[in-house]
C-alpha positions, -999 to +999 in steps of 0.1 A: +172-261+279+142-275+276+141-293+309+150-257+325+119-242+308+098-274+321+111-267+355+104-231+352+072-239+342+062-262+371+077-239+399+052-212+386+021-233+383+033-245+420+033-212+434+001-199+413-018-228+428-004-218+466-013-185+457-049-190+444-049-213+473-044-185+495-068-159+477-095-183+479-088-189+518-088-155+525-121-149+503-143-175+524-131-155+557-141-122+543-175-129+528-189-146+562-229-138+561-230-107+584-250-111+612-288-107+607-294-072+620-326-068+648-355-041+650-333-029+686-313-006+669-333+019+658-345+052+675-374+069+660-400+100+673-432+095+679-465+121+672-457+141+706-418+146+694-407+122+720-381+095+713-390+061+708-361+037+715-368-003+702-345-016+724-373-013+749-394-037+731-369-066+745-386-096+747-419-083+732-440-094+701-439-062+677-461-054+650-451-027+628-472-012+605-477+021+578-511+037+586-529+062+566-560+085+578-579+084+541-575+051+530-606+027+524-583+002+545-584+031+568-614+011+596-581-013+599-570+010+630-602-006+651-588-041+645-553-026+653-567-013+687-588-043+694-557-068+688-537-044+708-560-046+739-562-082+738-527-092+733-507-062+750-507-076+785-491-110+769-467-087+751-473-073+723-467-038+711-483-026+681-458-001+665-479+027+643-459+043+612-483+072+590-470+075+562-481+096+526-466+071+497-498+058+485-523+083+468-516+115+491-539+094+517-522+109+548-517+145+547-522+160+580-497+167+608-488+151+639-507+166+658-535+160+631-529+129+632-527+122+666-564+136+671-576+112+642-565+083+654-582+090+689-609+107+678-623+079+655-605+050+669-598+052+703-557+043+690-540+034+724-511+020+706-475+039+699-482+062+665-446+076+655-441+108+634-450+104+599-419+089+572-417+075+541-416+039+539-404+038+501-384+057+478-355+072+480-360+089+510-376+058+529-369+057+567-335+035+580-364+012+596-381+006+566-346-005+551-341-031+573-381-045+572-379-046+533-341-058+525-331-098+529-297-081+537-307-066+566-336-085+583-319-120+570-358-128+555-371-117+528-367-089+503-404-073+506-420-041+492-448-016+511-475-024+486-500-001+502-507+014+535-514-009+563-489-036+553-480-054+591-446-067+598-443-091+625-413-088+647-405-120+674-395-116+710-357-110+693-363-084+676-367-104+642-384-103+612-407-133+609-432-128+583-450-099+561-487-095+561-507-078+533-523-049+537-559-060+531-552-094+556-567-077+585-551-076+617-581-099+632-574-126+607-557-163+620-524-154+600-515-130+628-538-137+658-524-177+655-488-162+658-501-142+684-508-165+705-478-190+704 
């Protein structure tokens, strides 16, 4: 009897180890790191209602970044322009986001908007319609520049307006500037010109 019960005993643990064995196979196939996702995918509007499509931006250097008209980083939108005029022609695209999470600093409308950023700054570069780039009702684009799951960085937060995400010619995340590093500064200008 007792070598019966020993038996029993070992064909169990046999078949609980081929089992686990198994499990734990089909475990490592299933939780494969996902594919790093790219800026291409998304479709936004910009401040004239027109569609904005990043799958254009192909092979450019993108700089995305959350503007605000009554900010006392505000002046940041001449550095903006004058980095836009110097590098566009090498590639780069400055990507514009308003946005109202920080203090109520950007109220207006599109169209307000739109006039501001000519008016005082001479903006050249795409401005999209205004979103919210935290929260619960943050913009899909703003998921993927602030989730490690997503853009296969960094987890990052907005921490105020004029926060610059740098995007390679693959539509990547590559690194997250602070808002007060201003767009003239070596951190992005060096990148710039690699």
């Amino acid at each position: 009897m007792r070598n019966i019960t020993l038996l029993a005993c070992g064909i169990l643990f046999f078949y609980s180890c081929q089992n686990h064995a198994q499990t734990s196979a089909a475990k490592a196939v299933t939780t494969k790191p996902m594919a790093k996702e790219t800026i291409y995918q998304f479709k936004v509007t910009d401040l004239y209602g027109e569609p904005f499509d990043f799958a254009l931006l192909k092979g450019k250097k993108v700089i995305v970044v959350n503007t605000a008209s009554k900010c006392g980083l505000t002046p940041q939108y001449k550095d903006l322009e004058a980095i836009y005029e110097k590098y566009k022609d090498k590639g780069l695209v400055i990507v514009g986001f308003p946005a109202n999470n920080f203090a109520s600093q950007e109220p207006g409308t599109s169209k307000e908007i739109a006039q501001f950023c000519q008016q005082n700054y001479g903006v050249t570069f795409p401005m999209m319609e205004k979103i919210s780039v935290k929260g619960n009702d943050m913009a899909p684009i703003y998921k993927f520049l602030t989730q490690k799951s997503k853009n296969g960085l960094q987890d990052s937060e907005v921490e105020w307006n004029f926060q610059k995400y740098l995007i390679n010619e693959k539509g990547e995340l590559v690194k997250v500037v602070s808002p007060k590093t201003l767009p003239t500064d070596p951190e992005i200008t060096d990148w710039l010109s690699k």
